[in-house]
C-alpha positions as CSV (number, residue, x, y, z in Angstrom):
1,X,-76.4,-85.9,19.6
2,X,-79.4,-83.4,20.2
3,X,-82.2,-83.6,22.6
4,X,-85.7,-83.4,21.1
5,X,-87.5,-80.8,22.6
6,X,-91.4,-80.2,22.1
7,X,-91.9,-76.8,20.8
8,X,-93.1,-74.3,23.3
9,X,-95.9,-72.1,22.9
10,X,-94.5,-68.3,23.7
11,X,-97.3,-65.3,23.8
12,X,-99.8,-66.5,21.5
13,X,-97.6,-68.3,18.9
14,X,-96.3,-71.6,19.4
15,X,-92.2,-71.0,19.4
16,X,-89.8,-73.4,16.7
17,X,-87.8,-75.0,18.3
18,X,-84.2,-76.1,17.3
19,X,-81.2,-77.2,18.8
20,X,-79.0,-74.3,17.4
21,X,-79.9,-71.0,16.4
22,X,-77.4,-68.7,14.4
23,X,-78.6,-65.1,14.4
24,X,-77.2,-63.4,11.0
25,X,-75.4,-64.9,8.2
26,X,-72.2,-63.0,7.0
27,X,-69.0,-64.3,6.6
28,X,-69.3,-65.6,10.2
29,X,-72.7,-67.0,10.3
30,X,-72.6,-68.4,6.9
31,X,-69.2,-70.2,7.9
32,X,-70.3,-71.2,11.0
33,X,-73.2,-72.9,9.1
34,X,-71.5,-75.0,7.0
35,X,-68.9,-76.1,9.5
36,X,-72.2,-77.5,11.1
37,X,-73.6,-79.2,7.8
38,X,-69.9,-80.7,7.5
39,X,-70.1,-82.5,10.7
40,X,-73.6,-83.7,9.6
41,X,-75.6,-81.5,12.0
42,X,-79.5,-80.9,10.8
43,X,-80.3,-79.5,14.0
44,X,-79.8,-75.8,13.2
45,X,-81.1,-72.6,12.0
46,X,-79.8,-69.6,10.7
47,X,-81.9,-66.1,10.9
48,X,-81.5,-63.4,8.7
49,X,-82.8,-60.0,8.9
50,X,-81.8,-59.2,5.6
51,X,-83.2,-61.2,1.9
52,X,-79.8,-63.2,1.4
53,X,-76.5,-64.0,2.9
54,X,-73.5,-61.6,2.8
55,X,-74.0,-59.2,5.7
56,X,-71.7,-55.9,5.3
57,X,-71.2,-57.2,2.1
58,X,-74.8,-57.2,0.9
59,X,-75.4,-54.1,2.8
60,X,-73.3,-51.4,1.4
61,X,-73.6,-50.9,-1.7
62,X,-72.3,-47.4,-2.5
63,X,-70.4,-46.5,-5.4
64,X,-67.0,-47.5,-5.0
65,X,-67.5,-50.1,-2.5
66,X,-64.4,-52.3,-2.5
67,X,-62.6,-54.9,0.1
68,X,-59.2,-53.4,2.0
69,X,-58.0,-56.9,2.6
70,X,-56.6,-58.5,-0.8
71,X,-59.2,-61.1,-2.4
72,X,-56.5,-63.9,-1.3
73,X,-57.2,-63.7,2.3
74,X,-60.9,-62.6,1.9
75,X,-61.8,-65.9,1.9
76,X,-62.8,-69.2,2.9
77,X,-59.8,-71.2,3.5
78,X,-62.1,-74.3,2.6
79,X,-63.3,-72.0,-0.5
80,X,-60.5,-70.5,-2.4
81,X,-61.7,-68.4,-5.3
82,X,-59.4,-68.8,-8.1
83,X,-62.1,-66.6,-10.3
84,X,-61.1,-63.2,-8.2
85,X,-60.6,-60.7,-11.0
86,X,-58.6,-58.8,-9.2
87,X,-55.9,-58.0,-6.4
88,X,-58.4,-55.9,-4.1
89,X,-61.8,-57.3,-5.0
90,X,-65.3,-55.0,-4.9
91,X,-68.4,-55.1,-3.5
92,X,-70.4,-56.8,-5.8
93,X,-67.7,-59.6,-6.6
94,X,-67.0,-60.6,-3.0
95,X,-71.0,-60.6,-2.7
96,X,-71.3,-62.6,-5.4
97,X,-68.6,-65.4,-3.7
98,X,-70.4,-65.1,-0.7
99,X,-73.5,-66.3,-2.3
100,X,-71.9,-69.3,-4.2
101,X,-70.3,-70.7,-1.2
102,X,-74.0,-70.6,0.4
103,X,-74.9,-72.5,-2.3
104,X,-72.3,-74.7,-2.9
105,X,-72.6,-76.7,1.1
106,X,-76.5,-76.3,0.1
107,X,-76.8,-74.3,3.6
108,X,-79.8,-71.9,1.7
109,X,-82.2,-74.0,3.1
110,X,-81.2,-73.9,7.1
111,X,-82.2,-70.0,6.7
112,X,-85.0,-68.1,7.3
113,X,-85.0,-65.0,5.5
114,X,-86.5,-61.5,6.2
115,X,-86.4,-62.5,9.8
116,X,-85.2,-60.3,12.6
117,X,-84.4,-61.1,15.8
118,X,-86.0,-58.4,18.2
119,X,-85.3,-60.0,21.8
120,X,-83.8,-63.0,23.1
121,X,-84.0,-64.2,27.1
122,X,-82.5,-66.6,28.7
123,X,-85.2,-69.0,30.9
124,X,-83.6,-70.8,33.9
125,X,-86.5,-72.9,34.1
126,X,-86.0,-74.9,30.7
127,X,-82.5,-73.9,29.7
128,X,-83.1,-72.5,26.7
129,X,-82.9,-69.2,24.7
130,X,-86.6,-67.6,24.0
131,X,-85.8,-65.8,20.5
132,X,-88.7,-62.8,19.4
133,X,-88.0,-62.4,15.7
134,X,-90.6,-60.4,13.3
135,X,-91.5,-64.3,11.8
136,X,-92.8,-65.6,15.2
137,X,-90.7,-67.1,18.2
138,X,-88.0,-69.3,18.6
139,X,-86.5,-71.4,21.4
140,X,-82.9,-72.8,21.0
141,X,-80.9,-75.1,23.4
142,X,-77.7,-72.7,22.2
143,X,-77.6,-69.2,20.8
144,X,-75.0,-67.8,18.7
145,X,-74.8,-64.2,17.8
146,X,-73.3,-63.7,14.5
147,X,-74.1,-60.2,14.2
148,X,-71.3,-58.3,12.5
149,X,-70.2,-55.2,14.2
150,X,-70.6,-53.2,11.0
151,X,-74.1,-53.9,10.2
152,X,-76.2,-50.9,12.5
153,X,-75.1,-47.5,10.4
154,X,-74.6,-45.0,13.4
155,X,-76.1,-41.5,12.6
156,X,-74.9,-38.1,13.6
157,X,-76.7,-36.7,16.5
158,X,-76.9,-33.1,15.0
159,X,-79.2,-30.4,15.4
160,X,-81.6,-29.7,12.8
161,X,-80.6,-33.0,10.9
162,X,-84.2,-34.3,10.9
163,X,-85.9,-31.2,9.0
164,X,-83.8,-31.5,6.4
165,X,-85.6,-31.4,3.1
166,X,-83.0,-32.7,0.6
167,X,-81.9,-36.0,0.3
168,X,-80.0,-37.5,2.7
169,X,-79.2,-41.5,3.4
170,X,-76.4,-43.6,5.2
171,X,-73.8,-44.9,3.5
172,X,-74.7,-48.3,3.9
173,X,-78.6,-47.8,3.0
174,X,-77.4,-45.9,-0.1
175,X,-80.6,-45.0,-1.8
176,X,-79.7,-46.2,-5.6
177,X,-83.1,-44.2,-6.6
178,X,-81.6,-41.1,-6.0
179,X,-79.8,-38.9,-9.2
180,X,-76.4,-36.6,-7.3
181,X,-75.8,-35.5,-11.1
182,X,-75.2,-31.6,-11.1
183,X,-76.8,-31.5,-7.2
184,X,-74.8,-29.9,-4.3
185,X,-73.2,-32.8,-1.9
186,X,-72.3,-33.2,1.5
187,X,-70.8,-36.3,2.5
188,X,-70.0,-36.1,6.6
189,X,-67.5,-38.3,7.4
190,X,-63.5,-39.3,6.3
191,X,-63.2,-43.0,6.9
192,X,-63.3,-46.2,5.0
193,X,-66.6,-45.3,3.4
194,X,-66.3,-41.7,2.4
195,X,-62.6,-42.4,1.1
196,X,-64.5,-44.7,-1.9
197,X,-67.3,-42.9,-2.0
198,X,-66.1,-39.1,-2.8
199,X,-63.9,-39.8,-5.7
200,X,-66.4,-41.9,-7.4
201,X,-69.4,-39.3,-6.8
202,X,-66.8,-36.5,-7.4
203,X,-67.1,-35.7,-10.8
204,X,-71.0,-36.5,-11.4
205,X,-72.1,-33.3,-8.6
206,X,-72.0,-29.8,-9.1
207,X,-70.2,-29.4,-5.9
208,X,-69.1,-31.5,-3.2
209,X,-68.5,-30.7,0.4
210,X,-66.9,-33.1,2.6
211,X,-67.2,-32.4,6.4
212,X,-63.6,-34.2,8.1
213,X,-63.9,-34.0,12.0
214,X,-60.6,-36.2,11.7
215,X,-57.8,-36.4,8.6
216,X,-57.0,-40.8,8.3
217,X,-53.7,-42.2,7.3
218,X,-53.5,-43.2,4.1
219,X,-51.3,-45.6,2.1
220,X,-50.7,-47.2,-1.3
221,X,-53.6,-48.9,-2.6
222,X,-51.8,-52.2,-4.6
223,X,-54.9,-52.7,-6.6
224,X,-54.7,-54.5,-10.2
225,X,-56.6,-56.8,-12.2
226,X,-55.0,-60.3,-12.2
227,X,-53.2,-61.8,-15.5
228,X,-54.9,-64.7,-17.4
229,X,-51.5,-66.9,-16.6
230,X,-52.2,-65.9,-12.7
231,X,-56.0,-66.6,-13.0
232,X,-54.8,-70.3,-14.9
233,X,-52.1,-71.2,-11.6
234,X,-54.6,-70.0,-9.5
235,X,-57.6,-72.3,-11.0
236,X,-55.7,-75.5,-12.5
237,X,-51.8,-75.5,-10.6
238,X,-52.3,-77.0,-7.3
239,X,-51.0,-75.3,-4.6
240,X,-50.2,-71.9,-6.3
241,X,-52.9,-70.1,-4.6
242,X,-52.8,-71.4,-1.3
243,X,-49.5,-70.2,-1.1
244,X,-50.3,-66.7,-2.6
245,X,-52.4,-66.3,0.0
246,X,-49.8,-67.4,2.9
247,X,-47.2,-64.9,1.5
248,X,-49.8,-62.2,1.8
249,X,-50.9,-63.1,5.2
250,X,-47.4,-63.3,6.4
251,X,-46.6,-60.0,5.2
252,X,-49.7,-58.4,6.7
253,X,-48.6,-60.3,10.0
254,X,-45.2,-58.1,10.3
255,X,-47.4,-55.5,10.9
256,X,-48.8,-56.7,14.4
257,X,-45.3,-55.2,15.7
258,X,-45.9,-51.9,14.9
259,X,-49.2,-51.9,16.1
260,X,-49.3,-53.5,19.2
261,X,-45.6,-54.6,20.0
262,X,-43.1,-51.7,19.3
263,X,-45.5,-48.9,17.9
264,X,-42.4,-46.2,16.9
265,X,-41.7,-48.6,13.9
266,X,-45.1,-47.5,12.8
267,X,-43.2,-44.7,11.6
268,X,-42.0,-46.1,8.1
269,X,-45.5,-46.8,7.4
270,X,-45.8,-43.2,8.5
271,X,-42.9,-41.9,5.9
272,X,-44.8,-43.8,3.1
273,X,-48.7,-42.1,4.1
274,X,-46.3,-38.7,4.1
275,X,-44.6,-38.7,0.9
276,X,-47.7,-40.2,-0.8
277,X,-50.1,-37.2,0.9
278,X,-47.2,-34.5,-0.7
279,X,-47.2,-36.3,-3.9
280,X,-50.9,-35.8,-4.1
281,X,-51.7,-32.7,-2.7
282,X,-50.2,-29.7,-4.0
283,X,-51.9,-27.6,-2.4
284,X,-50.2,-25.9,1.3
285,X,-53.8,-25.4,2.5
286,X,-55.2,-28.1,1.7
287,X,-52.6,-30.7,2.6
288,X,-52.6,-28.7,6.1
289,X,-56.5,-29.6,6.4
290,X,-55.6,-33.7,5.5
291,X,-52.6,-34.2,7.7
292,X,-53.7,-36.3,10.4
293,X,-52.3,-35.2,13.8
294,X,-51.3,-38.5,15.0
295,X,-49.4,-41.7,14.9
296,X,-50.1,-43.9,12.0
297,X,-52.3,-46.9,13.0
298,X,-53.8,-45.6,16.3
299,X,-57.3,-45.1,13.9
300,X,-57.9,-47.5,11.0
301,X,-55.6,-47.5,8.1
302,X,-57.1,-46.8,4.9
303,X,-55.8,-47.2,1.2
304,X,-56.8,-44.9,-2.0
305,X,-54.9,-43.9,-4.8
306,X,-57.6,-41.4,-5.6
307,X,-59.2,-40.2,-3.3
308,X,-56.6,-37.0,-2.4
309,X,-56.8,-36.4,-6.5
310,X,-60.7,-36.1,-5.3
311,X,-59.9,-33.6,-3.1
312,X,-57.7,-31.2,-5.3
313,X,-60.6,-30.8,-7.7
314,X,-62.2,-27.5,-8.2
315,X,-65.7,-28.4,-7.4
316,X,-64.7,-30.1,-4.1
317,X,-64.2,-28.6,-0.2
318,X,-62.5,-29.7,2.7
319,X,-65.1,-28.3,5.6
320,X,-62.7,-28.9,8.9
321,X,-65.0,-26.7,11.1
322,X,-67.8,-29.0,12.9
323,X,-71.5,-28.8,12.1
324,X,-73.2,-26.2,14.2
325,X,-77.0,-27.3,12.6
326,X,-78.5,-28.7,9.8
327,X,-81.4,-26.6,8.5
328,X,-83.9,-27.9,5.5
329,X,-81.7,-26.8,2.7
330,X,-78.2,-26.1,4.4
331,X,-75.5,-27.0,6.7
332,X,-74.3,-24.3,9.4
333,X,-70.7,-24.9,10.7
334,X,-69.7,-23.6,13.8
335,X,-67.9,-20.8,12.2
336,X,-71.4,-19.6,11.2
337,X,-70.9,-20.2,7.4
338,X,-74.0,-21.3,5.9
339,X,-73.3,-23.9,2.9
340,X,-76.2,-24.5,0.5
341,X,-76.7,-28.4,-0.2
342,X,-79.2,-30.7,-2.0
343,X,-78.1,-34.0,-0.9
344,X,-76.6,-35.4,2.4
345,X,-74.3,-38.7,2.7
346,X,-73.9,-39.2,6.1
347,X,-70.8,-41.6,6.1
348,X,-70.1,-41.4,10.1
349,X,-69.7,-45.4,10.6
350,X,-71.9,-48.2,12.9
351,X,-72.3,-48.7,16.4
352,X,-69.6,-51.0,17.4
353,X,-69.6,-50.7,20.9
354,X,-72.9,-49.6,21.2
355,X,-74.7,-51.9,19.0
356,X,-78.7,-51.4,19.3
357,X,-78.6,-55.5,19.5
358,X,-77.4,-55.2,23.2
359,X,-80.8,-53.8,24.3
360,X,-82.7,-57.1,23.2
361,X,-80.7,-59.9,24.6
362,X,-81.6,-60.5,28.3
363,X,-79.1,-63.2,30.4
364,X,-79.2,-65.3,33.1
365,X,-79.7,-62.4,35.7
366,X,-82.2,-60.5,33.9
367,X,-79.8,-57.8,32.6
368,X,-79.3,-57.1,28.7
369,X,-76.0,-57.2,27.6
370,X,-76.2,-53.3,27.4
371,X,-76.4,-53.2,30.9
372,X,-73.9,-55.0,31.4
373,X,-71.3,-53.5,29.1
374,X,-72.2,-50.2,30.3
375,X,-71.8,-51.3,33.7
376,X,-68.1,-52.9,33.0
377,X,-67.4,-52.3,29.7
378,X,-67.4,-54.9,26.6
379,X,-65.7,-57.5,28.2
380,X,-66.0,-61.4,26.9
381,X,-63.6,-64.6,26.8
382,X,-62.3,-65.3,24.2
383,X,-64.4,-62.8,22.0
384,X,-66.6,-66.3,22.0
385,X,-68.4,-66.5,25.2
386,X,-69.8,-63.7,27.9
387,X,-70.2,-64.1,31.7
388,X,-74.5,-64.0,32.2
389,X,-75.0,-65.5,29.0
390,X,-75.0,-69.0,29.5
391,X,-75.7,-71.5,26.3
392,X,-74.4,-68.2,24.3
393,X,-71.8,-67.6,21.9
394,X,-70.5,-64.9,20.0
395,X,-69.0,-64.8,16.5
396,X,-66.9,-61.4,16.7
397,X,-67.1,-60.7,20.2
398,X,-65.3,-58.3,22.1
399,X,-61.5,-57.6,21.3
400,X,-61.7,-60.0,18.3
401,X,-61.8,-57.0,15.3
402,X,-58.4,-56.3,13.5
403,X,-56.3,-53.1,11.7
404,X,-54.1,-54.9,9.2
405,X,-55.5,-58.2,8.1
406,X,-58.5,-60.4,6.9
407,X,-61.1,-60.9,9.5
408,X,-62.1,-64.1,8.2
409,X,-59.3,-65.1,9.7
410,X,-60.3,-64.7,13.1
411,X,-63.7,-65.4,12.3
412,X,-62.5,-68.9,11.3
413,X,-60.8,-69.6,14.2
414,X,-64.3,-69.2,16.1
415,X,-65.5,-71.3,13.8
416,X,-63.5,-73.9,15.4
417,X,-64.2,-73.3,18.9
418,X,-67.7,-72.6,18.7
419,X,-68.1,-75.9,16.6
420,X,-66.0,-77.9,19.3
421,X,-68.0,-76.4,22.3
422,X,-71.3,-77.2,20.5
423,X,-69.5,-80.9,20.2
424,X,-68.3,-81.0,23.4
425,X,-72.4,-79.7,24.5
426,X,-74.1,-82.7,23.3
427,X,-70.7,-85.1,23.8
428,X,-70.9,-84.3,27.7
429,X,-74.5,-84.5,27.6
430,X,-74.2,-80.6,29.5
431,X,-77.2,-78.6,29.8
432,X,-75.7,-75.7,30.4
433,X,-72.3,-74.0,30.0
434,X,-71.2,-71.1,30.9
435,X,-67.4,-69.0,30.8
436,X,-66.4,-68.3,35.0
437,X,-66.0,-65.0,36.0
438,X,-62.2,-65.9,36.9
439,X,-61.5,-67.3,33.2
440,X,-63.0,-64.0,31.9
441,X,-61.3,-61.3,33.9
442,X,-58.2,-63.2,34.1
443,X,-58.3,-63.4,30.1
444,X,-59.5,-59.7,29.5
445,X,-56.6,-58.3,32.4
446,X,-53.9,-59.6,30.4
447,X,-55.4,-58.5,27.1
448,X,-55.8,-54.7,28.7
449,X,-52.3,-55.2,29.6
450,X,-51.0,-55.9,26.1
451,X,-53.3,-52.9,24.9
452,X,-51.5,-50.4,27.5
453,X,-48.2,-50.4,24.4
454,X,-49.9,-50.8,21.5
455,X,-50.1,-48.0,19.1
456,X,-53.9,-47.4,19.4
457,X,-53.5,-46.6,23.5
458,X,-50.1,-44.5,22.7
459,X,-50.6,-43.3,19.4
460,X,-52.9,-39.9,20.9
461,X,-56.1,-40.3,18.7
462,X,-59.6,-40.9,19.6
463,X,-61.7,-44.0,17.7
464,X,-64.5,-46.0,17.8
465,X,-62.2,-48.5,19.1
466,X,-62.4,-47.3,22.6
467,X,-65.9,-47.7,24.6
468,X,-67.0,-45.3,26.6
469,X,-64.7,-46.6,29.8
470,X,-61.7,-45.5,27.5
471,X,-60.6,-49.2,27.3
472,X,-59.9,-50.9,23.9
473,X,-62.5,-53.8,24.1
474,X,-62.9,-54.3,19.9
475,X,-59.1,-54.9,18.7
476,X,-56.8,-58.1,19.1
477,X,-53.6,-57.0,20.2
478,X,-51.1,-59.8,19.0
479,X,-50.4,-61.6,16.3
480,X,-53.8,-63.7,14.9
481,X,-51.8,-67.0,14.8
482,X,-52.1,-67.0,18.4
483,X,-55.5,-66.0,18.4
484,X,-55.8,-69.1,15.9
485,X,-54.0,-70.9,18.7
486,X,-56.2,-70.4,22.0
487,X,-59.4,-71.2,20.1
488,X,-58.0,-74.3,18.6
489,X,-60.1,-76.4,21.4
490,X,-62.9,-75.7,23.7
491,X,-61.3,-75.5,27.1
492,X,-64.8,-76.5,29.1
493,X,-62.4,-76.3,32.4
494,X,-62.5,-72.7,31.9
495,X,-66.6,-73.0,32.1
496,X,-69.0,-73.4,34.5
497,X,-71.5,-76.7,33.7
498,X,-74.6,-78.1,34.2
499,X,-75.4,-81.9,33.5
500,X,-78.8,-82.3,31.9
């Protein structure tokens, strides 16, 4: 059931009115989406800042980009892909999937394209969501935010960086105009991105700098194409890939204990990252400059089989002392050597706990949501639902990200609350809901409490994990069946609600 609504003018433009309104469509939007269409909803819409579905995976398109979940768990579990080529599948291949499951549940035409949401306010008066998007305004009885946490690139804040007269891009707006052949590099920044990036831009540059402020961990990376007799089971055998992909989950699971139950058996994770980093560097300085200087797991895992071999080659450096300044044709570390470039790729991650998309969405009380994180810290229930934001959910809210497994996971498991609460929105005949500022803190005490043992609190590294209250509000810290297990149902009791 929805309530019909006449569209309301806002400013000068009448607003479109719908029941739902998904902002973004990645893997959670997208999947959120069709769950709707599956229950035969018509009363949604989903906007899109960008041209087409995919999110981070439309978005970075670097060289090299590749998944560091295998293919079997980055998916759908309503849309196997028995046409993965391989065991770790790459960018344009998991984009490409992305874009065939919007098109197979026929969900293309509940988008609006090219449209970005620039504000959204709650009004008390009418119980609904006022939406500012560059396509006109829109009014919505429920707001979801499926805004990925990786989608806002996050650049330096360096001196000088601004004047410079080379090239220089984000990782994630890689500029595919632009010819690094026989130029000198910089690429500032060692995690997930820069490890794909630098050996597959190694070879093609003159020289290549690459600025670490920290060495990662890194392990293995158990990459290879699939068989045709595995692509055949996978495609025509019923059941064969279904449980490929439980076996892989399950072992990723036994992780969770290092990580958050009993971190010191991190450490034959640790033994592995070691004797792989001595295999592959040779040489005493440099393996000296890559050896992180803490616990395995307290910062994101990565996995390369090339990208130390990048490293050892003659045409690249490992710059560990930080940027002083950036002048039009250099970079100037603090040591006061002065390193001729032509090109910067700044590979320095998003804002994750300081998204820019916190400034434009005003709740019940007036106050954005960056007001009110920087007032308490990123705290939600549930990483679904956030106390001042009534008639609002979240797709990948706070403490819902993960270090060792497939996030579609977890974004799945919203699926199914969200989809129930929407169900349980209309069933009720609410018209509002809203989490209770008991159900929240109680929820986020006992998840700070599981975080005070787990390896990322103990494991003596700093990370974008940590918002700026030091407290851990973007990782789940137990195993994601469980997490699977409290969203299962929407648990209104745990809500504050208003009849309409």
């Amino acid at each position: 059931m929805s309530r019909k609504v006449t569209d309301k003018a806002v400013g000068n433009q009448p607003a479109r009115h719908s029941h739902i309104v998904i902002v973004g469509s990645g893997f959670s939007g997208l999947g959120l989406a069709i769950r709707l269409s599956k229950q035969g909803r018509n009363d949604y819409l989903v906007l899109e800042r960008g041209k087409d579905v995919g999110g981070t995976w439309r978005d970075n398109t670097y060289p090299g980009a590749a998944c560091d979940v295998p293919s079997q768990l980055y998916s759908y579990s309503f849309a196997l892909n028995p046409d993965w080529s391989r065991s770790f599948s790459k960018q344009p291949e998991i984009q490409r999937y992305i874009q065939g499951v919007a098109d197979k549940y026929g969900v293309r035409d509940k988008h609006i394209f090219d449209c970005d949401m620039t504000g959204a306010t709650w009004n008390a008066e009418t119980s609904q969501w006022e939406i500012r998007t560059s396509q006109g305004p829109f009014t919505a009885d429920i707001l979801v935010s499926a805004v990925g946490a990786l989608c806002e690139p996050n650049l330096p804040d360096i001196k000088g960086i601004n004047d410079f007269q080379g090239e220089i891009f984000h990782s994630a707006r890689w500029n595919h105009d632009s010819d690094l052949t026989g130029k000198r590099v910089a690429v500032i920044g060692t995690g997930a991105s820069a490890i794909q990036i630098v050996p597959n831009i190694a070879a093609q540059v003159a020289h290549l700098d690459v600025y670490q402020r920290t060495a990662p961990w890194l392990l293995p990376r158990m990459d290879r194409p699939y068989l045709a007799p595995e692509k055949l089971a996978f495609k025509y055998i019923p059941g064969v890939q279904a449980l490929s992909r439980a076996a892989i989950y399950a072992a990723r699971e036994t992780q969770v204990v290092g990580l958050a139950k009993f971190p010191p058996a991190m450490r034959i994770l640790e033994t592995i990252a070691r004797a792989k980093l001595f295999a592959e560097v040779r040489d005493p300085e440099l393996r000296r400059k890559v050896t992180p200087n803490f616990r395995i797991g307290c910062k994101r895992m990565l996995i390369s089989n090339d990208y130390y071999p990048a490293l050892s080659r003659d045409n690249v450096d490992v710059v560990t002392d930080g940027i002083q300044e950036i002048t039009p044709g250099s970079i100037v570390t603090k040591d006061g050597t002065e390193r001729e470039i032509d090109a910067i790729i700044v590979a320095t991650g998003f804002h994750v706990t300081d998204s820019p998309v916190y400034d434009t969405v005003s709740g019940r009380d007036g106050r954005t949501l960056a007001e009110v994180f920087d007032a308490v810290g990123q705290q939600g229930y549930k990483g679904a639902a956030i106390r001042n934001y009534p008639n609002m959910f979240f797709m990948l809210g706070p403490n819902v990200g993960l270090g060792h497994t497939s996030m579609v996971y977890m974004i799945e498991s919203q699926i199914n609350y969200i989809a129930d609460a929407i169900d349980q929105f209309d069933k009720l005949n609410l018209r509002t809901v809203e989490v209770r500022q008991d159900a929240q803190d109680a929820f986020n005490a006992e998840l700070q409490r599981k975080l005070q043992g787990a390896v990322w609190s103990t494991g003596g590294c700093a990370s974008w994990y940590l918002d700026k209250h030091g407290n851990n509000t973007t990782l789940w810290p137990d195993f994601t069946f469980r997490f699977r297990s409290l969203l299962e149902k929407f648990d209104v009791s745990a809500y504050q609600t208003v009849s309409a």
